[in-house]
N, C-alpha and C positions, 0 to 999 in steps of 0.2 A: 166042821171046816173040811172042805172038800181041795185035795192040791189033785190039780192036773199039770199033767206031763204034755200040754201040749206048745205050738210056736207058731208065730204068724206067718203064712203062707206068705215068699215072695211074691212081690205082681210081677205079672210075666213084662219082660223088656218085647222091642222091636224084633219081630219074627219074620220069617221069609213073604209071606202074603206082604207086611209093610215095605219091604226092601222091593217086592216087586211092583207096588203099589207107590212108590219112591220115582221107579223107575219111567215110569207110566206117565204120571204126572209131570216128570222134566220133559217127554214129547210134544206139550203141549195139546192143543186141540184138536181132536178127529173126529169130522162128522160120520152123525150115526146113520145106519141104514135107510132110513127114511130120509134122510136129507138127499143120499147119494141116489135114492129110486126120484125123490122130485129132479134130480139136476137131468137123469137118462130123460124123466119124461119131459122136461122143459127141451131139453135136446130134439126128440124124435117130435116135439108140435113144431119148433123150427123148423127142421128140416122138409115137416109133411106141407106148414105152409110154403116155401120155398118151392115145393114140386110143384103144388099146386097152381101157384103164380105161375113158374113157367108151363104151365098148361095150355096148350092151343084148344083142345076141344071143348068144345058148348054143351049144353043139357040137349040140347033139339042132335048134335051131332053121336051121344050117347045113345040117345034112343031110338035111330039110326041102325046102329052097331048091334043092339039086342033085338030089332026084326028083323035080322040078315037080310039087309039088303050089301 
């Protein structure tokens, strides 16, 4: 017969990583990086179509401008 001196290891309770992970999760939802790179790029094709509409010059008026005339 073998007696051991030993006892069962508490489980560990709610630790800092959970408390800040508590905290986290009452913010609610925040888009991740990739979301916030597709909104800049949705941004800057608006915008680039926008210029472009208001654009007076023509292809024939571009190539123009590159034989220095």
């Amino acid at each position: 017969m073998q007696i051991s001196m030993t006892r069962a290891v508490p489980r560990p309770s709610a630790g800092i990583i959970d408390d800040i992970e508590r905290e986290d999760n009452k913010k609610g939802y925040e888009p991740d990086d990739l979301t916030a790179f597709h909104q800049i790029v949705r941004h800057l094709v608006i915008d680039g179509d926008r210029r472009a509409a208001d654009a007076s010059r023509t292809l024939a008026d571009m190539a123009l401008v590159g034989q220095g005339r």
